[in-house]
Each structure stands twice: as structure tokens, then as C-alpha cells.
C-alpha positions in Angstrom: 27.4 96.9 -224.5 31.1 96.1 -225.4 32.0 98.9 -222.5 29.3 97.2 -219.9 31.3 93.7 -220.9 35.1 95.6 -220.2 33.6 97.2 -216.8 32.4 93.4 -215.7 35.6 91.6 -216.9 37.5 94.4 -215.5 35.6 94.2 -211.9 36.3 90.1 -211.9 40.0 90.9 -213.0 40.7 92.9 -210.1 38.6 90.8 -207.8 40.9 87.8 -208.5 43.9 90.2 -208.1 42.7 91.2 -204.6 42.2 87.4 -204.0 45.7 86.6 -205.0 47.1 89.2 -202.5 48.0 86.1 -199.8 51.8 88.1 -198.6 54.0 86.8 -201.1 54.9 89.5 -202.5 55.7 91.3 -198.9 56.5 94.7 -199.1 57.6 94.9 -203.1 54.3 95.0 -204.8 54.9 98.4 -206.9 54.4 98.1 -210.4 55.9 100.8 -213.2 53.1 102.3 -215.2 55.8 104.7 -217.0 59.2 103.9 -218.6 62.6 104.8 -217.7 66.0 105.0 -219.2 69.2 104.4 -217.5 72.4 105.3 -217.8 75.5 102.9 -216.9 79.1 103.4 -217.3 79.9 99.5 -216.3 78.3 96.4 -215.8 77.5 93.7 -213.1 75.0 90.9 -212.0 74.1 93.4 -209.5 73.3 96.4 -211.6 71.7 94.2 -213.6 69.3 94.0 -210.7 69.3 97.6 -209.8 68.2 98.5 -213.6 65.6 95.8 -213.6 64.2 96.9 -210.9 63.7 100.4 -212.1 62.4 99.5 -214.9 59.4 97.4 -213.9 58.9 99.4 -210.4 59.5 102.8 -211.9 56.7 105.6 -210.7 58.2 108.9 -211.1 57.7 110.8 -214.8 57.5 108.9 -217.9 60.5 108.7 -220.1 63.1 110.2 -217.0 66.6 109.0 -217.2 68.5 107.9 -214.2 72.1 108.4 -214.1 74.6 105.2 -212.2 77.2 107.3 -210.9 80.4 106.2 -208.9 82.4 108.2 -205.9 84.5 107.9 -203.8 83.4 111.2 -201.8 83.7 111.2 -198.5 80.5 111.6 -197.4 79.5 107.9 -198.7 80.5 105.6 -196.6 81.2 101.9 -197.5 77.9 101.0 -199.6 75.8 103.7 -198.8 74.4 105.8 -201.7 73.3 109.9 -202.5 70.3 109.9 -204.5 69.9 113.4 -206.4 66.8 114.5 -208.9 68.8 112.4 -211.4 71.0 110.3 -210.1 71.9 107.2 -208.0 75.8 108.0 -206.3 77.3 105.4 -204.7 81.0 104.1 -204.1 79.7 100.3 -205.1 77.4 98.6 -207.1 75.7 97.3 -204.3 75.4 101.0 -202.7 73.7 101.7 -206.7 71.7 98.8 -205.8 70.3 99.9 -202.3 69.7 103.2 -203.7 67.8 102.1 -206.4 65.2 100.4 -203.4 65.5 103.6 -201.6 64.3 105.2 -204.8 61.4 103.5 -205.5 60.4 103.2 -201.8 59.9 107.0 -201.5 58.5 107.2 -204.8 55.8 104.8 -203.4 55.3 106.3 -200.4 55.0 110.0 -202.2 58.5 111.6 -200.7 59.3 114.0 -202.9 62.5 115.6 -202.0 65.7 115.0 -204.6 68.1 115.0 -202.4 68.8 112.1 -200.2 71.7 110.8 -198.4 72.4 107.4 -196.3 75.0 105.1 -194.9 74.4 102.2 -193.3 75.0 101.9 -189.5 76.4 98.5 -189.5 78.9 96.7 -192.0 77.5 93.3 -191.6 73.5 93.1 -191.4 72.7 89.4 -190.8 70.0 87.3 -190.8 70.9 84.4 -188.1 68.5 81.0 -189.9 67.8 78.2 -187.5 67.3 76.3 -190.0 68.0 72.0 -188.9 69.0 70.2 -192.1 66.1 68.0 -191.7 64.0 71.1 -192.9 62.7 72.1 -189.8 63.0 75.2 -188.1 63.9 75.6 -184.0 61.6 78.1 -182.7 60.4 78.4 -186.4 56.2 79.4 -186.6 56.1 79.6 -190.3 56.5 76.2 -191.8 59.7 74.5 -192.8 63.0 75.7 -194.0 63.6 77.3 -197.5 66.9 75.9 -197.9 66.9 72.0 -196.0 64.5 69.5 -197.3 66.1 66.5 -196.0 69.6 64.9 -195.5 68.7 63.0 -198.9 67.7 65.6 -200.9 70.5 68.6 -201.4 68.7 69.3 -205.2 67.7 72.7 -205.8 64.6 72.9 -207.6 63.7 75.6 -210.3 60.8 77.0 -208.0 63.6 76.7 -205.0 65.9 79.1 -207.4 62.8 81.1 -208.0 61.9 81.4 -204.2 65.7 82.4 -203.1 66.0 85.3 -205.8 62.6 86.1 -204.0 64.6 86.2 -200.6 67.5 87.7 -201.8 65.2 90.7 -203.2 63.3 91.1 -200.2 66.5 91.2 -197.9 68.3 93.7 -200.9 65.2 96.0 -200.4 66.1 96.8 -196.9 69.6 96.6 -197.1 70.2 93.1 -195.2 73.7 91.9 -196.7 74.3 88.7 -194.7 72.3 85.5 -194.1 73.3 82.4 -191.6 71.8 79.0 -193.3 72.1 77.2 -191.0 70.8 76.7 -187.0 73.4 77.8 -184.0 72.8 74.2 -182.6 74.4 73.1 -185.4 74.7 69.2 -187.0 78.7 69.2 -187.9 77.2 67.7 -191.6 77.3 71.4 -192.9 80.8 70.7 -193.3 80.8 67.8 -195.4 81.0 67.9 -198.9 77.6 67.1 -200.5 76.3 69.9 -198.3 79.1 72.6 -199.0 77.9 72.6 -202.5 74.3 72.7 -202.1 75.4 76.4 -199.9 78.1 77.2 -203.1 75.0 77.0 -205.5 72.9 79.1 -202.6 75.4 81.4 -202.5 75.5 82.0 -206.3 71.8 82.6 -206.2 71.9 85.1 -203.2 74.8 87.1 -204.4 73.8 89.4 -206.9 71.2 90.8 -204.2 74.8 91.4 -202.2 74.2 88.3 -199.6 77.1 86.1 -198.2 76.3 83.3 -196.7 77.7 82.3 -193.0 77.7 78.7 -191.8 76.9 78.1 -188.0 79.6 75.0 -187.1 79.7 72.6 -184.6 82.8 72.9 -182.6 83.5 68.7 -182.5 83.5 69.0 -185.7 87.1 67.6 -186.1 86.1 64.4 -184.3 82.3 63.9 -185.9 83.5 64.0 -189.3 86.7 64.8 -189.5 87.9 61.2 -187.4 90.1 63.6 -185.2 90.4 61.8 -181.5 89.8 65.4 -180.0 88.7 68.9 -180.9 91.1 71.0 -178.6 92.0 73.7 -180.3 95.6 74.5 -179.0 96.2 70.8 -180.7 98.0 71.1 -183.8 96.3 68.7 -185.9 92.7 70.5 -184.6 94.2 73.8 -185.9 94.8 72.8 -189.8 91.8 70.8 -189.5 90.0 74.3 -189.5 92.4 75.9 -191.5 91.7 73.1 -194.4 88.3 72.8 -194.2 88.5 77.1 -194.6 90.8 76.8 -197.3 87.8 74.6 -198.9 85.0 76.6 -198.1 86.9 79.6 -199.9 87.9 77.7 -203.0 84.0 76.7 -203.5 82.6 80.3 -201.8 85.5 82.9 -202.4 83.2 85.7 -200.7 82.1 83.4 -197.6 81.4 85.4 -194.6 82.8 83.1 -192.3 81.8 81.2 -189.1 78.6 81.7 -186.5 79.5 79.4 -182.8 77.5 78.7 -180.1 80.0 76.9 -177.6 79.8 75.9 -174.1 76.0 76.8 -174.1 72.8 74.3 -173.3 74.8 71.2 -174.3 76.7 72.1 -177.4 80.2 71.3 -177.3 83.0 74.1 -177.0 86.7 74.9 -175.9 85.8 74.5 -172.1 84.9 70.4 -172.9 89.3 70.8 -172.9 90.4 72.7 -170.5 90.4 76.0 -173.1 89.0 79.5 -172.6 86.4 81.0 -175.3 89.2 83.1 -176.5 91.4 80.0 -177.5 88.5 78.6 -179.7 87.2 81.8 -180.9 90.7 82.5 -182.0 91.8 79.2 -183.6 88.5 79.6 -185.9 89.4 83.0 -186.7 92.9 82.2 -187.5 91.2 79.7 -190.4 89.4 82.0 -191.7 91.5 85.4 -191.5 93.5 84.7 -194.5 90.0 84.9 -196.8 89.1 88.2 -194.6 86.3 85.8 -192.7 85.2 86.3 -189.5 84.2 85.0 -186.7 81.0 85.3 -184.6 81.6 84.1 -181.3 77.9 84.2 -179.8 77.8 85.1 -175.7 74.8 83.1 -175.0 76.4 81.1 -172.1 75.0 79.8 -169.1 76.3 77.1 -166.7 74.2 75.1 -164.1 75.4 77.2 -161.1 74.0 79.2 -157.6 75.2 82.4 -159.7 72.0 84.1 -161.4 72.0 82.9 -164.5 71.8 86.8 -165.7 74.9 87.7 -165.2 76.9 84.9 -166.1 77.2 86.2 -169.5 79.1 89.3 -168.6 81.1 87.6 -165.9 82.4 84.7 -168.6 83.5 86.9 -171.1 84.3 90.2 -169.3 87.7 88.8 -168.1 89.0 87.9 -172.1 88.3 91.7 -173.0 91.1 92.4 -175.3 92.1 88.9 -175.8 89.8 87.6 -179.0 91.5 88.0 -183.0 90.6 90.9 -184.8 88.4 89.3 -186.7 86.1 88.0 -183.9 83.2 89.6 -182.5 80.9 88.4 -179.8 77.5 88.5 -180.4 75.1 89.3 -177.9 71.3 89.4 -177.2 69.7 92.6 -176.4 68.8 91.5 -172.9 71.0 89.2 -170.5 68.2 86.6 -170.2 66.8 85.1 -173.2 64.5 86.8 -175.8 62.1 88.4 -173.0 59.6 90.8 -174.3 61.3 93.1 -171.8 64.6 92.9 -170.6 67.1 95.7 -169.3 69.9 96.2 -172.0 72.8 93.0 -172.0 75.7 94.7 -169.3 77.8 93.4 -171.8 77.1 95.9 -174.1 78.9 98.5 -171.8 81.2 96.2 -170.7 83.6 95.1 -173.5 86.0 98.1 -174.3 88.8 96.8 -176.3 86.4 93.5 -178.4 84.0 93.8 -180.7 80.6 93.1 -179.9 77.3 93.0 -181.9 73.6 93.2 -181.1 71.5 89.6 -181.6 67.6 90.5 -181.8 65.2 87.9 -182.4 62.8 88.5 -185.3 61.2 85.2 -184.9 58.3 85.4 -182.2 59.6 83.2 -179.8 58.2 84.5 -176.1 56.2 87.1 -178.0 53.4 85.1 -179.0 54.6 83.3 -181.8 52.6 83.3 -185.4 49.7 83.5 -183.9 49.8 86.7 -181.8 50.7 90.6 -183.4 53.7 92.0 -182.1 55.6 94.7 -183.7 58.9 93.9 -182.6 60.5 97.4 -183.4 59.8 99.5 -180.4 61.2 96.8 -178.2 65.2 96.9 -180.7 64.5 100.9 -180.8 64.3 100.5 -176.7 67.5 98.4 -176.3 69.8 100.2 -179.1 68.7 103.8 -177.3 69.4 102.5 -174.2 72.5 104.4 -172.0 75.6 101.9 -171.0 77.4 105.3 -170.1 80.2 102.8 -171.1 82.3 106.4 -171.9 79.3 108.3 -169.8 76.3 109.9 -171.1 75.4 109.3 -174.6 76.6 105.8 -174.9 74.0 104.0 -176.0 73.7 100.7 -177.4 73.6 101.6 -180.8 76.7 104.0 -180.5 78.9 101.2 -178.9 78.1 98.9 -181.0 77.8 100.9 -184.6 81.5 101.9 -184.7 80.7 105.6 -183.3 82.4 105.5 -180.4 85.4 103.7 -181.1 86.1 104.8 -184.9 85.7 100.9 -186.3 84.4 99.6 -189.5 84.3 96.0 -188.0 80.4 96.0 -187.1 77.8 93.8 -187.1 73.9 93.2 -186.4 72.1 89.9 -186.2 68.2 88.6 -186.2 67.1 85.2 -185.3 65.0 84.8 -188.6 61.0 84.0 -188.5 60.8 83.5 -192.3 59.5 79.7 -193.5 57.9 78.0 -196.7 54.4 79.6 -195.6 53.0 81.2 -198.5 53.1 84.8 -196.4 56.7 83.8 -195.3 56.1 84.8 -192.0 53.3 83.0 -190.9 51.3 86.1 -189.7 51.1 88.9 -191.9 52.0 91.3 -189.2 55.0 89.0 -188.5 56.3 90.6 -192.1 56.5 93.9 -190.3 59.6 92.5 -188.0 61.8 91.1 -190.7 61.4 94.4 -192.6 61.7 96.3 -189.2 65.0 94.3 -188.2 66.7 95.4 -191.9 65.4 99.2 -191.4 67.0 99.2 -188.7 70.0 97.4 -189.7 70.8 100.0 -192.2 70.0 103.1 -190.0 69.4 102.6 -186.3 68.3 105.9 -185.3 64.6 105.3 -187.5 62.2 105.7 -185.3 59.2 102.8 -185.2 56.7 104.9 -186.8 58.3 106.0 -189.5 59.1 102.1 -190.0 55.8 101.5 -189.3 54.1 103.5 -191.4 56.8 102.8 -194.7 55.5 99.3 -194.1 51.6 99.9 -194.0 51.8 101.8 -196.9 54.1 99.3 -199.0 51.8 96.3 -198.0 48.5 96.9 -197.9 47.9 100.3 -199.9 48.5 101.1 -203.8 50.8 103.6 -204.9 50.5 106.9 -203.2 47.1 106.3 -201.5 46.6 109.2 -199.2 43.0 109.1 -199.1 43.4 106.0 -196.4 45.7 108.2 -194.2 43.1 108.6 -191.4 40.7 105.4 -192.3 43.5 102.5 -192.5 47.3 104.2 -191.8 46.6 105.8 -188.9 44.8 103.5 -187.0 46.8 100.1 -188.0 49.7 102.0 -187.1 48.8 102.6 -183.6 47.6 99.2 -183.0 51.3 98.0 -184.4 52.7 100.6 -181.7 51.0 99.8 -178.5 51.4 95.9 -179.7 54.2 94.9 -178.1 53.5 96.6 -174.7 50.3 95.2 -174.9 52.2 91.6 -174.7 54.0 92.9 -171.8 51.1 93.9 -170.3 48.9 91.2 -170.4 51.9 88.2 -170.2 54.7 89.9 -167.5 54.3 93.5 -166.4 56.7 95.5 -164.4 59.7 93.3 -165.1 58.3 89.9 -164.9 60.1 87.3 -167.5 60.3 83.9 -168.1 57.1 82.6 -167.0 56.2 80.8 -170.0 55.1 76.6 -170.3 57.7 74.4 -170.4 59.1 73.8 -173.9 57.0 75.4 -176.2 57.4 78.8 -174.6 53.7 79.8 -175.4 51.3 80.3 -172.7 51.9 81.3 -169.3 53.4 78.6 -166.4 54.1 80.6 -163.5 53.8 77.5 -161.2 56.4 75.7 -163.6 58.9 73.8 -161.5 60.5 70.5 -161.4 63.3 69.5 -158.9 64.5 66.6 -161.9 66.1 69.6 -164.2 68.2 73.4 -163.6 66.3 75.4 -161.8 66.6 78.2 -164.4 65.1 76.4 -166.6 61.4 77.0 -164.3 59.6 79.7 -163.9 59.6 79.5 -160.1 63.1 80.3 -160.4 62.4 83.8 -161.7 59.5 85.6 -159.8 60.2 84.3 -156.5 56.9 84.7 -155.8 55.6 83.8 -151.5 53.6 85.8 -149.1 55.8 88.9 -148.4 56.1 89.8 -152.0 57.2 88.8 -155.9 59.9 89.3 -158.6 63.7 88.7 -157.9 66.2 90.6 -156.3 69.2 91.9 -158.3 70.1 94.7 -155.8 73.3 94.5 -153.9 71.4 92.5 -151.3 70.7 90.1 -153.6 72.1 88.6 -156.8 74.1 91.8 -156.6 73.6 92.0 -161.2 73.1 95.8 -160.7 76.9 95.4 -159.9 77.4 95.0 -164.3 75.8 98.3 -165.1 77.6 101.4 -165.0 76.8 104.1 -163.1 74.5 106.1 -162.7 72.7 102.9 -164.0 73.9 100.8 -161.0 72.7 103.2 -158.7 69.0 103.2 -160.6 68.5 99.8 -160.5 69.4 99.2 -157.5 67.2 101.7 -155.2 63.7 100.3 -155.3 62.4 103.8 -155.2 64.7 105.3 -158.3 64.4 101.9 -160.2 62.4 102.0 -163.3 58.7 100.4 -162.8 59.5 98.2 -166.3 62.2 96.8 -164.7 60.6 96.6 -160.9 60.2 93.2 -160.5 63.5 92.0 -162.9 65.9 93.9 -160.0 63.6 93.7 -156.9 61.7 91.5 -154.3 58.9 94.0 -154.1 56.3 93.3 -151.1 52.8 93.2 -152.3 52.2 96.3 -150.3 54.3 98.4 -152.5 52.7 102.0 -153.7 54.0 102.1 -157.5 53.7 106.0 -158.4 50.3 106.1 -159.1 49.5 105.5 -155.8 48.3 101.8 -156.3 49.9 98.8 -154.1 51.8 96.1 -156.5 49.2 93.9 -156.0 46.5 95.7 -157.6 48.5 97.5 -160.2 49.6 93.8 -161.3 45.8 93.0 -161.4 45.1 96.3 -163.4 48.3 96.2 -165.8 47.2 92.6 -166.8 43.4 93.5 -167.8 44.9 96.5 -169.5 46.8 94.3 -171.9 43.1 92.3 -172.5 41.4 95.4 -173.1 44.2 96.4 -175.8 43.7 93.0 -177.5 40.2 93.3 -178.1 40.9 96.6 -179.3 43.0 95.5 -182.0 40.5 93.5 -183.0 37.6 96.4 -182.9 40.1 98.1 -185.2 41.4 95.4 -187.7 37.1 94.8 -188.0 36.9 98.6 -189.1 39.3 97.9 -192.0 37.2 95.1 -193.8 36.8 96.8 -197.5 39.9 98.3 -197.0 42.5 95.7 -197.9 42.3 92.3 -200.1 39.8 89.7 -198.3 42.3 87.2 -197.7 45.0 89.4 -195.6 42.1 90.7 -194.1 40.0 87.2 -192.7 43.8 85.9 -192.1 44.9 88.6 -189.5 41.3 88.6 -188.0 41.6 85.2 -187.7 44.8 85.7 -185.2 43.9 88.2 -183.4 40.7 86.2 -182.3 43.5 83.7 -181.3 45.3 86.7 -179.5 42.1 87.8 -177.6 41.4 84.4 -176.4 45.2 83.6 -175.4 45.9 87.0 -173.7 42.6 85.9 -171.1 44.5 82.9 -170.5 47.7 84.6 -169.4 46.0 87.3 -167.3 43.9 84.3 -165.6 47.0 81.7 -165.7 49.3 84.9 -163.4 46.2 86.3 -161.4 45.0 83.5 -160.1 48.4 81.4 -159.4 50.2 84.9 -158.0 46.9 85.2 -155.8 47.6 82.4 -153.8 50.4 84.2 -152.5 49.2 87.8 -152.2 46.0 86.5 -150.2 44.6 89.7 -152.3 41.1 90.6 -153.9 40.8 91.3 -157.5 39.7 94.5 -157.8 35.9 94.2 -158.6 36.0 96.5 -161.1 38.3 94.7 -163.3 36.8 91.5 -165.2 36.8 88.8 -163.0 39.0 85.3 -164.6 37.0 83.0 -166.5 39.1 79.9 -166.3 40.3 77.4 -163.3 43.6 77.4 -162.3 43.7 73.7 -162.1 42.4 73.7 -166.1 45.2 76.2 -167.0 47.6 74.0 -165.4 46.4 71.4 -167.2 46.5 73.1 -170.7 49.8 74.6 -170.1 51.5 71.1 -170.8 49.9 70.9 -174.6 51.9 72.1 -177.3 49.5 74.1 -178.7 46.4 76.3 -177.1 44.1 75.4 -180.4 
């Protein structure tokens, strides 16, 4: 009887349990079920955190001991780490610290090998917030911000403390070391007092988990709250503004990380509102801050009304000021010269910029991809741009390898992701969505993983217990190759063969290809893009057009710009291709268009077939949560394929092939629809 009783409270215990998994936890819900003893020659905040978390995630042999060892051996490099049967070896306590996550990560996952080395691939591995001090979040899907309530309230709550040592766990677990508080379009405020403490006491929270905090600054700062009558920054008095407000920063925050600008770009103020190049303001900010060892990120996301495609405006603004920015500055640029695309050709820049530091920007935070309501793993689509060939020094010089310090011997390196994290219980807003912000610090650390093996780490970590084989063919396998083909699949079913920028006005949700309006820049419509009319769609970027092959190298240039040589991703991104067009399989570009969208459908509804197949296999919750938005992904990816088929087929004068589904919506309704904020 008193066993039948321990069986039932033991079933309800663990039903309640499975209940209770809503995402909090994210990727760190091992628990030890043996002890562990450690041995330390020093001690830190940080190693305080390493031992603590050996101790209660511990799942190697009861009663090991674990040795903290220090070297300065040549094979670690800055805080990397060598784990041996043993031992964690690391130059820094921080490197102990990473190690000690690598540790218990393989034991979760079952590797078993005892020796294990790893550096990471970039110095600085930032998480870019764009967080308004109001508390909400531009292009945020997850709730409000963690850190902004309101411009009255700069308190931080116990349960605030509680949810940043959360943060600063789950960013220590993959190696993240950097986090921006603040958004790019950013209210000069961050500067003032009141709030310079609220990110002091942030900062003292984050950095035992071995984050600095960066501040993105308004660059009128001098004159919104500093009375200044200008903020020029070859004037004098503008200089020691700077240098004084640094000079406070760094006597509240001596480890500060420095400054994140967006100048000069879609209305925010910069150098150029005076007469002054990038490089003067990027180097007057730097100049503050170099006596702490801050630097400066100088982001290249620039774009004037002009004839000029807006693609290649980056490259051509900053191309000319190579050499010319402070040591301590280093641009950062998105991984495609457009804006967030779910396909884009690599930013030219990255090949371009020989003698100034430049760092990749990736955005984690679902933007054109569908949001928090649609799954995309984002990883195949950073994977694609950082192996992608500049030939900057010809072959092999990829975008990682430019950027990493490889080629050029440098230490000065850095990575940025737009953050999608917010005060939703799961963080993330769609569980999936998890799988990008631990994707962006895998890769952050080591940017040769590959997607699967990221993939498949975070399957395991999330949704399985310790070691669970047994669901290798039933849950891993499968949910892994739906994460896989999930980004194509949005590329399929929104803008195939090079297509971008198609989306509704504002929201950037559902499909607009008929956007345009004479009242605002024209590159701010879709019709600007696709250039769609009766000969033929997409825009030309060969030399007898825009001419933005001209930014690649060679053979690159030469790629891009042949229709016939130029990859069919990319097709429509560099060319005016005639509806007639025979792609390599032998269909016209009409057809194929017709076919590539239905395809993307058809893989939609198959993620859903297979997240169905996995009821019983993970916790109820998770389970009717992600069901729940892939039903909105299903519906939503109809839309697009309608919204583009039938608008583009006004112009092609074409058939849909009949043995495709025909659309089930009006184009008129879709137009209608695509003005509302929300599909729901």
C-alpha cells in the first residue's frame, strides 16, 4: 500500500515537473545526482560560479575531484580553456569558467573523450539589446525589456537581480562576454546620471558571469543634455565633453566596454549633420574612451536618400576612410549589404576594408524571418555568410577568417547579435527562437561549428534528460532536420532566388510586394527592389545596371555578374531575369518561382506532421506552445505564396502550374490585410 501511495505521489510529482517545463530554464536544466570535489589554488566571484556550478550540475562519477589549474601555455589563447580527465586549464578565471560549461555540456550530451581543447574565435562576443528606456523593445517579439521599466522607475527589484544572474548564466554557458543595454536608436538619457547607475548596479550583477556592458550613445548628446550649442566633434569643448562623461562612466564601471553608434543612418544624428567625416566622430569617441582601453563600435548601417542603390552605399561611404579610424574602433557590419534579409550575398565590405577593423552584426531577433511566431533556425544562414569567400587576399578568405584575426594576426575582434530575448516567460517568445541566441554564442566562441552539431547540442540540452539516447531516431533526428531545412523553407515560401525586401510596410511581417508610395524613399518599398513588369523580375546589379558586382572581388565579380555563372540564390538580387529564363533544371523562372514557393508550403506543413509525431515525447506545455506556432506558420506561409503569385502574375501573364495548389486568397483581401499589424 505505502509503495502503491509513493508510485502515485511520485507519478503527480513528475507530472507537475513536466508542467513547469515552460523555457525558463533554456538550455541549463542538468541536475547533479553525484558529488564532486574541487580543487582551487585562488579565489574569485567568478570561480565561485564555476564551482557552483559543478557542484549542482555535476554528472560524471560520484566523489571525482576536479582540479582549477592556471597556464600561460601557448596553446590557450586569451580565455580559452584545456579540459583533461581531471582538470579545467585555463590562463583566466573566466577561461575556468567557460570550461566548467563546456564540461558539463559534454557530460550531458554523453561525450566522453578527456581531452579537449578550445579558444574562442572572437575577443568580444556581444549581444547588441534594442532595448528603448521606456521598456519596450524595437523589433522585439518577446515582451518588454529586462532591464528598462520606465523613465520613472530605475529600481532593481530582487526578482530583477534574480532574472539578470539568470541572463548572465545563460550567456556564460555559451561563452557570450559582452552585452549592449541599450537600443542603436538611442535616447541621449543613457548618459545622465540617475541612469548611469542603474547600468553600474547591472554591471555588478552581470560581471561575475564575465559580461561588460556597452552603452549605445546618441551622438547630440553634448547638446540634448549636455547644453552644448553643437556636437561637432573637431570642436574643442565637444571633445572633453566626451572625454568627461568617459572619465565618469569609468569611475562608476572601471571595466566598461565602451561605446556602440549608429550615425548618419535613418534619421539619427552623426558627424555629417557638421560638415565631418565618420572617421572624425568615430575617432573623437574613441579618443574618450582609449585611456580606460574602451572601444568604439562604429556600426556601417548607412544609407542616404539617393539614385545610388541603396546596396552599395555602405561600402562606397566607408571604403574611402580605410586606414583612417583609431585603433580602438571597429566598424560593425551586417552580414548582408541590405538589411536583415533571410538571404543576402555576403556585405562587400567584409572584403573591402584592409587596414580597419571590421566585425560581423547578425540579427538573432526574428525580424524578416517570421518573427515569434514562425520557426527559423537562424544558424545555417550566419554559417552561410561567415564561410562565404571575399578572396579579400584570394581564395580562402572567408568571412570568418577576415574578420576572426586569422588573416591579419589581430586580437582586436569582435561579433555582434541584434538580441530577441524579452520578459516572456520562455525568453524568446518561441521556443525554437531559444535555438538562435544559443546558436549566435556557439558560434561566437568557435565559428567553424557546423549547424548540426549546434543543432543537435541544443535538442538534447532542452528537451531531453541526461544522456537520452533512446530518442535519437524518434525526437533528435527528426526535430533536427526540421530546424535545418527551416530557414530555407522561409526563403522558399517568402523570396526565392534572391528576392528581398518584399515585406508590409512597418511591421515587416507578411508579404507587400505591391508596396509603394511616391510620399516616402523609394527604398523604403518593395517596388523598389523586384522591379517586377512584363519582360521579367528582380534587380539588376550587373555592370549594366547598378553596377554592385563592381564591390566584390574577383572571381566573385565575375560570378555575379554573368546571368549564366551567377548563383540561382542570388539570381534575382543581381539580375533582371525575363520570365522566360531556363534555371538549370530546365524550368522557365516563372514556373520555378511558382514551384519554389509551394515547396516552402509543403515544408511548413511538414514541420508540423513532425512536431505532431513528438506529442509524449517532451513536457505538454513546450509541446501545445510550438504546435500552436507552427499552425500560425502554416497559415502565414499560404499567405505569402498567394500575396507573390498572384501580384507577380499580373506581370508574367503566366499560368500556375495545375499541378501545384492553386491560391486560396484574393489579392485585393491580401492587400488589404497587409496594412494590419498583425495577421491574428
Amino acid at each position: 500500500m505505502k509503495r502503491t501511495i509513493y508510485l502515485v505521489l511520485t507519478f503527480i510529482a513528475c507530472a507537475y515537473l513536466a508542467k513547469a517545463e515552460d523555457g525558463h530554464e533554456l538550455w541549463l536544466r542538468g541536475r547533479s545526482a553525484a558529488s564532486v570535489q574541487i580543487q582551487h589554488s585562488r579565489k574569485s566571484s567568478v570561480l565561485d560560479i564555476a564551482i557552483n556550478e559543478l557542484k549542482t550540475g555535476w554528472l560524471g562519477k560520484n566523489e571525482a575531484n576536479i582540479k582549477f589549474e592556471f597556464s600561460q601555455h601557448a596553446s590557450i589563447k586569451g580565455d580559452g580553456f584545456r579540459l583533461e580527465q581531471d582538470k579545467i586549464i585555463a590562463r583566466t578565471d573566466l577561461g575556468i569558467l567557460y570550461g566548467t560549461y563546456e564540461l558539463l555540456r559534454r557530460q550531458y550530451l554523453g561525450k566522453t573523450d578527456d581531452h579537449f581543447s578550445s579558444n574562442p574565435s572572437y575577443s568580444r562576443r556581444i549581444l547588441n539589446h534594442w532595448d528603448n528606456l521606456d521598456g519596450s523593445v524595437e523589433r522585439g517579439y518577446a515582451g518588454q525589456s529586462i532591464f528598462w521599466k520606465n523613465d520613472q522607475d530605475l529600481t532593481i527589484s530582487k526578482a530583477d537581480e534574480a532574472l539578470y544572474q539568470l541572463y548572465g548564466r545563460a550567456n556564460a554557458s555559451i561563452g557570450i562576454n559582452g552585452t549592449v543595454l541599450n537600443n542603436v536608436n538611442a535616447s541621449a538619457k543613457i548618459l545622465t546620471a540617475p541612469y548611469l547607475k542603474k547600468v553600474q548596479a547591472i554591471a555588478g550583477i552581470l560581471r561575475p558571469y564575465g559580461l561588460k556592458v556597452y552603452l549605445s550613445v546618441n551622438f547630440s548628446s553634448p547638446v540634448t543634455i549636455g547644453k552644448l550649442k553643437t556636437a561637432d566633434p573637431l570642436d574643442p569643448l565637444v571633445r572633453k565633453w566626451w572625454a568627461n562623461k568617459a572619465k565618469e562612466i569609468y569611475q562608476l564601471i572601471p571595466d566598461f566596454g565602451g561605446f556602440l553608434v549608429k550615425a548618419n543612418s535613418e534619421g539619427q544624428p552623426g558627424p555629417q549633420d557638421f560638415g565631418r567625416t565618420h572617421v572624425d566622430g568615430a575617432n573623437m569617441m574613441a579618443d574618450a574612451v582609449s585611456p580606460f582601453n574602451g572601444i568604439v563600435m562604429w556600426r556601417a548601417f548607412v544609407y542616404q536618400t539617393s539614385e545610388q542603390d541603396r546596396t552599395k552605399q555602405a561600402y562606397t561611404e566607408f571604403l574611402r576612410y580605410d586606414g583612417k579610424f583609431k585603433k580602438n574602433v571597429i566598424l560593425q557590419v551586417k552580414n548582408g549589404p541590405l538589411d536583415f534579409q533571410p538571404r543576402e550575398p555576403f556585405s562587400a565590405l567584409f572584403g573591402a576594408m584592409n587596414q580597419t577593423r571590421v566585425m560581423p552584426e547578425f540579427q538573432i531577433t526574428q525580424e524578416y524571418l517570421g518573427q515569434s511566431k514562425q520557426l527559423a533556425f537562424l544558424s545555417t544562414l550566419w554559417e552561410e555568410c561567415l564561410n562565404s569567400d571575399t578572396y579579400q587576399k584570394g581564395k580562402g578568405s572567408t568571412v570568418a577568417v577576415v574578420t576572426d584575426g586569422t588573416q591579419d594576426k589581430s586580437t582586436f575582434t569582435a561579433i555582434a547579435g541584434v538580441a530577441n530575448i524579452g520578459s516572456d516567460r520562455n525568453w524568446t517568445g518561441h521556443i525554437f527562437a531559444q535555438a538562435n541566441w544559443y546558436a549566435f554564442g556557439r558560434l561566437a566562441w568557435n565559428n567553424q561549428l557546423k549547424s548540426e552539431e549546434i543543432a543537435d547540442e541544443w535538442i538534447r540540452q532542452t528537451f531531453l534528460g541526461v544522456r537520452e539516447n533512446a530518442k535519437d531516431q524518434s525526437f533528435v533526428k527528426p526535430v533536427k532536420k526540421m530546424m535545418l531545412e527551416s530557414r530555407e523553407a522561409i526563403v522558399n515560401y517568402m523570396m526565392p532566388f534572391g528576392l528581398h525586401h518584399i515585406f508590409a510596410e512597418g511591421h515587416h511581417y507578411g508579404p507587400a510586394p505591391w508596396f509603394a508610395n511616391t510620399k516616402i524613399r523609394a527604398d523604403w518599398t518593395s517596388v523598389y527592389y523586384h522591379k517586377a513588369d512584363l519582360e521579367g523580375l528582380g534587380f539588376n546589379r550587373s555592370h549594366s545596371g547598378s553596377n554592385a558586382v563592381a564591390q566584390y572581388h574577383e572571381p566573385l565579380r565575375s560570378r555575379f555578374d554573368d546571368l549564366n555563372t551567377c548563383p540561382e540564390e542570388y539570381l534575382l538580387w543581381f539580375h533582371h531575369v525575363p520570365w522566360t529564363y531556363r534555371l538549370k533544371n530546365g524550368q522557365d523562372l516563372w514556373t520555378a518561382l511558382c514551384y519554389r514557393y509551394d515547396t516552402g508550403v509543403q515544408q511548413v506543413r511538414d514541420f508540423q506532421k513532425t512536431w505532431d509525431k513528438m506529442h509524449g515525447l517532451v513536457d505538454e506545455e513546450r509541446f501545445m506552445a510550438v504546435q500552436s506556432k507552427l499552425r500560425i506558420q502554416s497559415r502565414d506561409a499560404q499567405i505569402w505564396k498567394d500575396a507573390c503569385l498572384l501580384y507577380f502574375q499580373t506581370f508574367s501573364k503566366r499560368e500556375i502550374p495545375f499541378d501545384i495548389e492553386r491560391p486560396v486568397h484574393d489579392l485585393d483581401a491580401l492587400k488589404t490585410l497587409s496594412k494590419s499589424k498583425s495577421y491574428e
